[in-house]
C-alpha positions, 0 to 999 in steps of 0.5 A: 252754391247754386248760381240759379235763384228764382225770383221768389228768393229775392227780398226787401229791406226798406231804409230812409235816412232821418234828415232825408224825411219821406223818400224810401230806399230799398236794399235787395238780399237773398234769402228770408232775413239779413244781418244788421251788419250786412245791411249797413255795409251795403247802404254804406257802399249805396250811398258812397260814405265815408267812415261813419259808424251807422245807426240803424232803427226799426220805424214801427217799433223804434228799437235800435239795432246794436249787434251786427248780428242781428237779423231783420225780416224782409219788407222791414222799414228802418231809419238810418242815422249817421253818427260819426266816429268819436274819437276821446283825446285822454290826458297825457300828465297822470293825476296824482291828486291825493296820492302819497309819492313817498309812499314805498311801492310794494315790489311784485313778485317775479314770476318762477322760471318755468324749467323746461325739461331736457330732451334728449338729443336724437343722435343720427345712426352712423353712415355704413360706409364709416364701418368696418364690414368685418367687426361691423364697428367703426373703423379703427386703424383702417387698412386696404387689402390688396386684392379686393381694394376693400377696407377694413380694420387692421385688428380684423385683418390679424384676427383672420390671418389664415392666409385668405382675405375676410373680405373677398375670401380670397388667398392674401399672398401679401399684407394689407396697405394702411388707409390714411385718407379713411383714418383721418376722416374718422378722426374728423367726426364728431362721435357724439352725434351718432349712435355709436355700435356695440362693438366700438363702444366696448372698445373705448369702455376697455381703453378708459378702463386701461387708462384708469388702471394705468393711472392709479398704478402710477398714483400707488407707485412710491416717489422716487427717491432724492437726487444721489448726492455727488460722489466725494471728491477722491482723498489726494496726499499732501504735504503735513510738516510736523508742529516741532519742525515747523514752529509758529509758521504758517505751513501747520494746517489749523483745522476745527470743526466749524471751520477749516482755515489754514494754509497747504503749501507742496513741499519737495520730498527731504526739503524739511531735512536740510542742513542749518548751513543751507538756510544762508544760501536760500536767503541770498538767492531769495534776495536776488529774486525779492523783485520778481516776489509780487509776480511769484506771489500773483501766479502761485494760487493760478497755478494748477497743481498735479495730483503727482507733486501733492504727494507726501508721506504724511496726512491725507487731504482732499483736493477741493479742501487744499484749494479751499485752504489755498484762497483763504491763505492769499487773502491773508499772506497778502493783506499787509503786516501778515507775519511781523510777529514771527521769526524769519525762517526760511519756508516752503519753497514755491512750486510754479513761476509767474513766467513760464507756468511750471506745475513742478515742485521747486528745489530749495536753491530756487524756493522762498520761505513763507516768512520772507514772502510776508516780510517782502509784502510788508516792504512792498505796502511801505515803499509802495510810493516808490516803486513803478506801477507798471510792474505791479500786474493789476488782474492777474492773468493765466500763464500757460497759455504758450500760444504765439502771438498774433502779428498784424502786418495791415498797417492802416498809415499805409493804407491811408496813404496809398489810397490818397496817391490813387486820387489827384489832389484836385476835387474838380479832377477827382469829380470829373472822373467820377462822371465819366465813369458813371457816364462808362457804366451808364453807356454799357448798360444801355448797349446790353439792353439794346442786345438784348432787345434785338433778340426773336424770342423776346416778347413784345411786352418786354420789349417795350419795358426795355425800351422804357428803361432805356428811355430813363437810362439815356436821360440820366447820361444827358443829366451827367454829360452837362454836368460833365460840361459845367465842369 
């Protein structure tokens, strides 16, 4: 816009305020025309007034200008009224006169989520210095050759083992060195926000395949097969005793098919062959050991037995089935009245000795029946009142063990009195001995530190630390030597 106007440009528009009556004023514009809006910003900031809304009208045909848009032609005369601004106050309670409250509000409809489309995400192309520069893939077990110092996949290097290098073509004497560093910053990137080359999307297409296949082929494989019972333990000879020798006792092993219960004794081979003579010197030896029964009886079914002394002529039996048939038969032969019904005959000897543990068949001279072990048990549940709880074991105990015992030569009376003979009996002494030495200990300490300090190459913040531990050392002496003084 041209800063030069002529002054047959310049225009007039008059104006008079209506309280004002006659006097005119003139507003100044450039141009043919101006804006109502033009002109009342300009007798607004003429006259200085606040913010009034200004009513302008034309004089001679008394048409009031509404739009601020509105053009007035130059040497117009209007008449300006100031009207301010009016401000309506609302109520602030709602007006519900003749309103149904009760009525049920009519729910709007929610307006449909307006789904937005996915866009695919714009993966960025992999950085060039992430690929192999043989495959032109993504580095996958990354190695160094040696003589270039340049990377590559360890594939390629195989792939091209003609004894030069791919990388520098030149002669590779030695193998490449793997990358671990290179490798892990592989590992560290995130795939999905690269566009991967073609190379390694093949790649990892055929190791899905592979674990897909992998996968089913275990799913078709059969299930394998139970846990194979364990082995049957090995059949162990034992002792049977015909029922015509044995008559009703209880050496017969009585077997059914629910259950197996009965009582498996070892008896010496040719014992069964004895002479009805022989009978009246196993009695009077049983007699002699009827005080030492109860032991016998306690270690018999402790006693482990060797395969060797099962051994018989007659039946076969497993070893597990023996033990089995051994606790049934002492929970039996122990519970009191076991046998009254039968005849005293002598039986079975026993095979072990609660005393020294042995594992060897007994002789007959040596040996019990079963039928008097059941008679002995009988008079030990009547004289029980009698006899001495001292002999009668409580938990039954292991016999073989022949370690020596352990002799404890610290006696603690000793000990006890010879500490006391060290301490005079008077505790003032005793007290006074005690300061004296923690003075001793105090004084020691504090000649070490003093040594030490002395010392040219300790620095001088140490020093001032030894000077302040010296300090509290040397207060505690005082406290101790007037202690030490009291007494």
């Amino acid at each position: 816009m041209p800063s030069f106007r002529s002054k047959l440009d310049k225009n007039v528009v008059y104006f008079r305020f209506a309280h004002e009556g006659q006097a005119l004023e003139k507003v100044e514009f450039y141009g043919k025309e101006i804006a109502v809006g033009d002109l009342r910003h300009t007798i607004a900031e003429m006259k200085k007034l606040p913010k009034v809304d200004l009513q302008i009208m034309n004089e001679t045909t008394g048409e009031v200008y509404a739009r601020d848009g509105h053009l007035l032609h130059r040497n117009v005369i209007v008449t300006v009224r100031r009207t301010p601004v009016q401000t309506q106050k609302r109520a602030q309670v709602l007006n519900l006169e003749g309103a149904d409250i009760f009525a049920p509000v009519k729910k709007a409809k929610k307006a449909a989520k307006v789904v937005e489309p996915e866009v695919p995400e714009q993966k960025a192309p992999c950085p060039p210095e992430y690929l192999c520069p043989v495959c032109r893939g993504l580095f996958e077990d990354p190695a160094i050759a040696r003589c270039c110092g340049r990377s590559a996949c360890a594939v390629c290097f195989k792939e091209h083992s003609s004894g030069f290098c791919p990388l520098c073509s030149r002669e590779e004497e030695q193998k490449p060195l793997p990358n671990p560093r290179l490798a892990e910053i592989i590992g560290s990137l995130n795939l999905d926000y690269f566009e991967l080359p073609s190379v390694t999307v093949a790649r990892q297409a055929a190791a899905r395949g592979a674990d897909l296949s992998a996968k089913k082929a275990a799913a078709k494989a059969p299930v394998a097969a139970a846990t194979p019972s364990p082995p049957q333990a090995q059949a162990v000879p034992v002792a049977s005793v015909p029922m015509s020798q044995a008559g009703e006792s209880p050496l017969c092993l009585v077997e059914s098919e629910s259950t197996k219960v009965g009582n498996s004794f070892h008896v010496k081979p040719g014992f069964m062959n004895l002479q009805e003579g022989d009978g009246s010197e196993i009695e009077v030896e049983a007699e002699e050991e009827q005080s030492g029964s109860r032991k016998r009886s306690s270690s018999f079914w402790l006693d482990p037995r060797p395969i060797s002394s099962l051994a018989s002529a007659g039946g076969l039996q497993t070893r597990a089935h023996v033990d089995g048939k051994q606790e049934s038969s002492a929970a039996k032969e122990m519970a009191p009245g076991f046998g009254d019904d039968k005849p005293k005959k002598p039986g079975a000897p026993w095979s072990g000795s609660g005393s020294t543990g042995s594992t060897s068949a007994a002789t007959p001279s040596e040996s019990q029946g079963l039928s008097d072990l059941s008679d002995s048990d009988d008079d030990r549940s009547v004289a029980s009142d009698d006899t001495d709880d001292e002999s009668r074991p409580l938990v039954p105990t292991p016999s073989h063990d022949h370690r020596p015992p352990v002799v404890d030569s610290y006696d603690v009376v000793e000990a006890v009195k010879h500490f006391a003979s060290q301490r005079g009996a008077d505790p003032k002494q005793q007290k006074r001995e005690d300061l004296l030495a923690a003075i001793k200990m105090k004084d020691a300490q504090i000649k070490q530190l003093r040594t030490s300090s002395k010392k040219a190459h300790v620095k001088l913040e140490l020093r001032s630390h030894y000077a302040k531990v010296l300090e509290e050392i040397e207060t505690e002496v005082s406290l101790l030597e007037k202690d030490l003084a009291a007494l």
